[in-house]
MARDO-675901 format. One record per atom (N, C-alpha, C): residue number from 1; chain; atom name; x, y, z. Coordinates in Angstrom, 1 decimal. Last residue first. Example, Ala and Ser with C-alpha at 12.3 -4.5 7.8 and 13.67 -1.06 7.14 Angstrom:
2
- i  ch  at  east  north  up
- 2  A  N  12.8  -2.2  7.1
- 2  A  CA  13.7  -1.1  7.1
- 2  A  C  12.9  0.0  7.9
- 1  A  N  13.2  -5.7  7.8
- 1  A  CA  12.3  -4.5  7.8
- 1  A  C  13.2  -3.3  7.8
//
This chain:
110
- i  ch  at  east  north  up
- 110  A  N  15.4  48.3  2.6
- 110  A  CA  16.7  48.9  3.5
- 110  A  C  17.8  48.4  3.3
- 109  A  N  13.9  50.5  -0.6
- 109  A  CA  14.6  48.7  0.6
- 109  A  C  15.6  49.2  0.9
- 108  A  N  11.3  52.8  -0.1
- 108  A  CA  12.7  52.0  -0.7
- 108  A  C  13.6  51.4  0.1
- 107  A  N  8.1  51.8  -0.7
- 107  A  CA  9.4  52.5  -0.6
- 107  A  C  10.6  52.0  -0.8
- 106  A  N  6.0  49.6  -0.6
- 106  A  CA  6.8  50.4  0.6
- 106  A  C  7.9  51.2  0.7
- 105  A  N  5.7  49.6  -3.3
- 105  A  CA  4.9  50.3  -2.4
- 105  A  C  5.6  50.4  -0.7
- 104  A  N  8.4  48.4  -3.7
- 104  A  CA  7.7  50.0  -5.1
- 104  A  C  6.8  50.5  -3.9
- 103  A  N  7.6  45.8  -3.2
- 103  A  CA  8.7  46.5  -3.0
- 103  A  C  8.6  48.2  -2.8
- 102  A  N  5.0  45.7  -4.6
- 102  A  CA  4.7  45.5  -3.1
- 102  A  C  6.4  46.1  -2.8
- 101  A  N  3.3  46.0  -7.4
- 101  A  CA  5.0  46.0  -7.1
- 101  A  C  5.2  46.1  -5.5
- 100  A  N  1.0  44.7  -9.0
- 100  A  CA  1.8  45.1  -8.2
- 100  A  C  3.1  45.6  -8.1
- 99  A  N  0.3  44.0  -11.9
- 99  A  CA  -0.1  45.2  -11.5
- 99  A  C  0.3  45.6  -10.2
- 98  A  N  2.1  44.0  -15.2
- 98  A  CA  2.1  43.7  -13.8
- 98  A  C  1.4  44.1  -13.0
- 97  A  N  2.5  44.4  -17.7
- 97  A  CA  0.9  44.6  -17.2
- 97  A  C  1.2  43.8  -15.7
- 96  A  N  5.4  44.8  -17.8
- 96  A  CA  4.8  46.6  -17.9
- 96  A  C  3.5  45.6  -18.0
- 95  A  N  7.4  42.8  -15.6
- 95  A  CA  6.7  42.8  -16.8
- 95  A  C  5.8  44.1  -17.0
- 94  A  N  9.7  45.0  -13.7
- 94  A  CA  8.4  44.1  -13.8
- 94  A  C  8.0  44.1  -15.2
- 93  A  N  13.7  45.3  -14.4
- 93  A  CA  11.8  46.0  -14.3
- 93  A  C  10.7  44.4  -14.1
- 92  A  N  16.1  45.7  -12.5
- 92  A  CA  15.2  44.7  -13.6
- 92  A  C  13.6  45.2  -13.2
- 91  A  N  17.2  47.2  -10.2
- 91  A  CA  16.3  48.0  -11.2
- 91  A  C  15.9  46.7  -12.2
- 90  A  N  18.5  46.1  -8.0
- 90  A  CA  19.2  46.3  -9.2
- 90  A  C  18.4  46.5  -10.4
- 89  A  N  16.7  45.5  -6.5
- 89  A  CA  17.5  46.8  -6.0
- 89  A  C  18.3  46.8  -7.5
- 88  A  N  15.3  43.2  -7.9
- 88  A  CA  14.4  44.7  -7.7
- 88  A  C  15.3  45.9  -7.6
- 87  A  N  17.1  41.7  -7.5
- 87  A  CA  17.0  41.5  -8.9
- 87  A  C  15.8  43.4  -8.7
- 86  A  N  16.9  41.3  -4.9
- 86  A  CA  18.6  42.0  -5.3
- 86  A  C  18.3  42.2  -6.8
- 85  A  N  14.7  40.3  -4.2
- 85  A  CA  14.9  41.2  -3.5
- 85  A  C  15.9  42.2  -4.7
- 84  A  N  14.6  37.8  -5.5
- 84  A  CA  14.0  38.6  -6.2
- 84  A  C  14.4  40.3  -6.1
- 83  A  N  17.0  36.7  -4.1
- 83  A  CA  17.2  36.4  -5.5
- 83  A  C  15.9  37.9  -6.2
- 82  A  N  15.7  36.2  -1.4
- 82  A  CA  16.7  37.5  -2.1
- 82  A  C  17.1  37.5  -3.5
- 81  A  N  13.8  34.6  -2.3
- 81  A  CA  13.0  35.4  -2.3
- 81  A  C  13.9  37.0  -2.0
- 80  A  N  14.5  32.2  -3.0
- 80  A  CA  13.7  33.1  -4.3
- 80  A  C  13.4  34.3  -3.8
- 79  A  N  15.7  31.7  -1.1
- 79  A  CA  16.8  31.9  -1.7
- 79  A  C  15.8  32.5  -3.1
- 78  A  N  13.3  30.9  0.9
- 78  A  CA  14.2  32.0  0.9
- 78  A  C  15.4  32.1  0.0
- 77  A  N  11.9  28.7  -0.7
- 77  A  CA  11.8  30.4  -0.6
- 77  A  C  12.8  31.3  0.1
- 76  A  N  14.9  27.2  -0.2
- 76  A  CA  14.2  27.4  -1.7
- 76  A  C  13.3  28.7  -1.7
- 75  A  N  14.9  26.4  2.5
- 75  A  CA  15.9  27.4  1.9
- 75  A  C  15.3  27.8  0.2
- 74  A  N  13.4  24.6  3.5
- 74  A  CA  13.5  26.0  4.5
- 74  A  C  14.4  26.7  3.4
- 73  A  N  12.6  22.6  1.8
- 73  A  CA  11.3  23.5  2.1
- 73  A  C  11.8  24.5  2.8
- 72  A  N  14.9  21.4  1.6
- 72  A  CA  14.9  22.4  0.2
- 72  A  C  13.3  23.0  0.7
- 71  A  N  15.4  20.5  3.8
- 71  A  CA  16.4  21.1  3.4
- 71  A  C  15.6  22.7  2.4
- 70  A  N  13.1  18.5  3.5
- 70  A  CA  13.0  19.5  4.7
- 70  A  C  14.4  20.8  4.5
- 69  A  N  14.5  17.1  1.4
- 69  A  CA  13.4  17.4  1.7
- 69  A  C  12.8  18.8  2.3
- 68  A  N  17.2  16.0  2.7
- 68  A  CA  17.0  16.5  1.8
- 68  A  C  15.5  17.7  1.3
- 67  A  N  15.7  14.3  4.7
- 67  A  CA  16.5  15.1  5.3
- 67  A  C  16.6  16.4  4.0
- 66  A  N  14.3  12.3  3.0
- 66  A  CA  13.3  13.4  3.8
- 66  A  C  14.4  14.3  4.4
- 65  A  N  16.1  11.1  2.3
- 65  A  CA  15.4  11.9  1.2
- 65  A  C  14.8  12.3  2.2
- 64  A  N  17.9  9.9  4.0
- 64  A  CA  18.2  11.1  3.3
- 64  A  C  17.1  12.0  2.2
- 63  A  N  15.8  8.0  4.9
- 63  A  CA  16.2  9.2  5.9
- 63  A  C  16.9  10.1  5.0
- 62  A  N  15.9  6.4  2.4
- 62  A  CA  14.9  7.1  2.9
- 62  A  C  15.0  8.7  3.8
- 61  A  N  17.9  5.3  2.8
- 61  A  CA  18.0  6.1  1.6
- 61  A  C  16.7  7.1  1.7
- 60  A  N  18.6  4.0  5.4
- 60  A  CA  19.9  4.9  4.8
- 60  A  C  19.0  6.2  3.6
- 59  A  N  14.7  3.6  6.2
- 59  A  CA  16.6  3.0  5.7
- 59  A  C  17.4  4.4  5.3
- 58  A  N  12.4  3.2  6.2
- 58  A  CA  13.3  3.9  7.2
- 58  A  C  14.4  3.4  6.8
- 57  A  N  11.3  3.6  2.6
- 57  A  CA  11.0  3.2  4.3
- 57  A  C  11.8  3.9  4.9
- 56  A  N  10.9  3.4  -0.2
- 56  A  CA  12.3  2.9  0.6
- 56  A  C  12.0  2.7  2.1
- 55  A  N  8.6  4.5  -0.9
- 55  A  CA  9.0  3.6  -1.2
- 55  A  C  9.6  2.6  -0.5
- 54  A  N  8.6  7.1  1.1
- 54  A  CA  7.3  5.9  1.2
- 54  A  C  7.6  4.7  0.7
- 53  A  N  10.9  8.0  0.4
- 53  A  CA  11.0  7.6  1.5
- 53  A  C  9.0  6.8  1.5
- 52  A  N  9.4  8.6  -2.7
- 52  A  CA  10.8  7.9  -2.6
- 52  A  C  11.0  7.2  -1.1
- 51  A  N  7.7  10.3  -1.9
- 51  A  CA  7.2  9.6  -2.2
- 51  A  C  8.5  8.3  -2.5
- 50  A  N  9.6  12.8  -0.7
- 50  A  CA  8.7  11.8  -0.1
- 50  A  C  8.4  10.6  -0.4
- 49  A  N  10.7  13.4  -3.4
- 49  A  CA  11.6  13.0  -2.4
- 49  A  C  10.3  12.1  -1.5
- 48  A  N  8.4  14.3  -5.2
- 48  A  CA  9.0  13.4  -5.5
- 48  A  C  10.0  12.1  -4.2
- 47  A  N  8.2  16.3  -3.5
- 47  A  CA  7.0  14.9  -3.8
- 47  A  C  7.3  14.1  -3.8
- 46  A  N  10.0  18.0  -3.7
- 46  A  CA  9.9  17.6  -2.0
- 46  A  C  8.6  16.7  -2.7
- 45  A  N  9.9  18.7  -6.4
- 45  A  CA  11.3  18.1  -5.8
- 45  A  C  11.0  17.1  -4.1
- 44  A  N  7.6  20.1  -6.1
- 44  A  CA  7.5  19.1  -7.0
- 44  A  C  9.0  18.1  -6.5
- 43  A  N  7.4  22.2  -4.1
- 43  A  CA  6.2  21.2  -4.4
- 43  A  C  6.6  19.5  -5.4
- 42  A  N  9.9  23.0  -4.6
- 42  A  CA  9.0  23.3  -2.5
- 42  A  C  7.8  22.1  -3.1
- 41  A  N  10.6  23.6  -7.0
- 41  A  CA  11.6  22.8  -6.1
- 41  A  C  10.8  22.2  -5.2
- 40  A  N  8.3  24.4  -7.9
- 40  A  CA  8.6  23.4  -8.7
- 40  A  C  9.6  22.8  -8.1
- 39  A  N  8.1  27.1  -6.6
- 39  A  CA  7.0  25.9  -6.6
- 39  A  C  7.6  24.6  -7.4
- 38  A  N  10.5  27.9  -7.7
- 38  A  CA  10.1  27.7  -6.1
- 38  A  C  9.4  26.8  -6.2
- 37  A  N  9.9  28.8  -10.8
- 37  A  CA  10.8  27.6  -9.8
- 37  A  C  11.0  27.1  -8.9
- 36  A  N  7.5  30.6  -10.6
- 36  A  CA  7.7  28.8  -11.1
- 36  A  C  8.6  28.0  -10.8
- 35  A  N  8.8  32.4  -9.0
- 35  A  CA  8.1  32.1  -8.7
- 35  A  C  8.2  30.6  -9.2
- 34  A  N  11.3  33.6  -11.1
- 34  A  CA  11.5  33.1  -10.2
- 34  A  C  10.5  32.0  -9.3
- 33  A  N  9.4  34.3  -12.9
- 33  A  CA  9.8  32.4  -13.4
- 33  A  C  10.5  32.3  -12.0
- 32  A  N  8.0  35.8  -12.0
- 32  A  CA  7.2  35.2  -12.3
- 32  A  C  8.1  33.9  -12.5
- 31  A  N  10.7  37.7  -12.0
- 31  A  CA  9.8  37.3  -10.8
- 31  A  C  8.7  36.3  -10.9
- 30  A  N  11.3  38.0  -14.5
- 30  A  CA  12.1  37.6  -14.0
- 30  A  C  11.7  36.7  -12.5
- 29  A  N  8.8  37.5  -17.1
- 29  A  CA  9.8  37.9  -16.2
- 29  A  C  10.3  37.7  -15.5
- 28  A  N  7.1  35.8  -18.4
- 28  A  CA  7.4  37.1  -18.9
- 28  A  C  8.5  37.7  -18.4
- 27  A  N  6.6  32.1  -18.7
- 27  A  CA  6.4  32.8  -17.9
- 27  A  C  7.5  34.3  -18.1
- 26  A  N  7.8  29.9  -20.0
- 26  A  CA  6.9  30.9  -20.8
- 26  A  C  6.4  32.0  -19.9
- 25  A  N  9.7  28.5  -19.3
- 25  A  CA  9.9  29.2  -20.2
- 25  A  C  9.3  29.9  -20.7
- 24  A  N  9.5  28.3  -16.4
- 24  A  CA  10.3  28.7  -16.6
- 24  A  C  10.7  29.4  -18.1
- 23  A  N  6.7  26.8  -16.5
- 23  A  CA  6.9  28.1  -16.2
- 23  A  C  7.9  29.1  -16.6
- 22  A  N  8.3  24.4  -17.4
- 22  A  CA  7.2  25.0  -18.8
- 22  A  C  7.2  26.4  -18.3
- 21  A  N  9.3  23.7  -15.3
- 21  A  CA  9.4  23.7  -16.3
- 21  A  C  9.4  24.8  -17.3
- 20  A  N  6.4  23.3  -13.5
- 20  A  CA  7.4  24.7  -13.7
- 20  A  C  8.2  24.6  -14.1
- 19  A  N  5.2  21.7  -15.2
- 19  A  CA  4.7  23.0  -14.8
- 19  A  C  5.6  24.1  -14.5
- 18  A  N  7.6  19.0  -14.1
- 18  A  CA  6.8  19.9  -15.8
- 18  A  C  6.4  21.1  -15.7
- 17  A  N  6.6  19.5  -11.2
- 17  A  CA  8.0  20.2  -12.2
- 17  A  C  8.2  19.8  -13.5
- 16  A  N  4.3  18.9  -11.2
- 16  A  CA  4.7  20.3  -10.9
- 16  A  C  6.3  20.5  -11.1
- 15  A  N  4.4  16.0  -12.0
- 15  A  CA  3.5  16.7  -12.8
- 15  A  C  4.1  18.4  -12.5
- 14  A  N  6.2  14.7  -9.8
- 14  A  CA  6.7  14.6  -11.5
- 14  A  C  6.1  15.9  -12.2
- 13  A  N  4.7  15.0  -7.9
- 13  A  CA  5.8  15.4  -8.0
- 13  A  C  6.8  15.4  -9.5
- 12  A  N  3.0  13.1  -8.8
- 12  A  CA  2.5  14.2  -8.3
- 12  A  C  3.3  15.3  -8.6
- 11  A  N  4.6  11.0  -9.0
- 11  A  CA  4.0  11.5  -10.0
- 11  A  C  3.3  12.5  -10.1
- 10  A  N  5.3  10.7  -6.1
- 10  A  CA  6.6  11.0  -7.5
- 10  A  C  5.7  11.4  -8.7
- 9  A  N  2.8  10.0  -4.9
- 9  A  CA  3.0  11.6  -4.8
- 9  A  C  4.7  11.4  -5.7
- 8  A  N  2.1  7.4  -6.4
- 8  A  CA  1.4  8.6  -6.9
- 8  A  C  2.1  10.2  -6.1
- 7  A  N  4.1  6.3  -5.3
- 7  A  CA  4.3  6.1  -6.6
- 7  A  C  3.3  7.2  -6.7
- 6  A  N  3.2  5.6  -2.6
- 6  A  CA  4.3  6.6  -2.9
- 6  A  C  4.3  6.9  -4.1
- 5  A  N  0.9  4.9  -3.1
- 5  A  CA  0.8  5.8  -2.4
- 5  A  C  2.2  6.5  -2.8
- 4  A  N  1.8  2.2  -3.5
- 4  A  CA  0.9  2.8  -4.4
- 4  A  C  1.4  4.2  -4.0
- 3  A  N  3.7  1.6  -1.1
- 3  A  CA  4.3  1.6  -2.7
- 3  A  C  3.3  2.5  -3.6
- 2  A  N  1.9  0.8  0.7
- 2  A  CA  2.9  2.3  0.8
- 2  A  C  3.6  2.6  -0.7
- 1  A  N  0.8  -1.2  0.0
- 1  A  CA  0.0  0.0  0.0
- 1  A  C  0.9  1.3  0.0
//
């Protein structure tokens, strides 16, 4: 039973990084494919890995995939998210029908 179950969140995990994939290439700007990549590390990489320790169980290979795992859910947004910070301070524009700029509205970064 753990086998099915795992086999469906790798494929789970398969499907969102196609998606962001695809994000990466059709998505306008810099912040938007930043975005598709996160989701495609935080959602589709951490499926995949799971659904691997559902396979494998408690062994050597397992404990690294959930160590791994839990790795890429505390650092992936935050590395999208100075990645976008330092891509703002360094003037890369927003796609021109953007309609936020939440940086832009607080002023200027400390």
């Amino acid at each position: 039973m753990s086998n099915i179950i795992g086999i469906i969140f790798i494929a789970i995990g398969l499907v969102f990084d196609f998606f962001g994939c695809l994000g990466l290439v059709r998505l306008p700007d810099v912040y938007n494919r930043l975005q598709a990549s996160t989701k495609c590390v935080t959602l589709g990489t951490c499926s995949i890995l799971f659904g691997t320790f559902l396979i494998v169980g408690v062994s050597a290979t397992g404990v690294k995939a959930l160590i791994c795992a839990t790795f890429l859910l505390l650092t992936a947004p935050v590395s999208a998210h100075a990645l976008a910070r330092g891509a703002h301070k360094s003037g890369v524009r927003l796609w021109e029908k953007s309609v936020v700029d939440k940086y832009q509205e607080d002023g200027e970064l400390k």
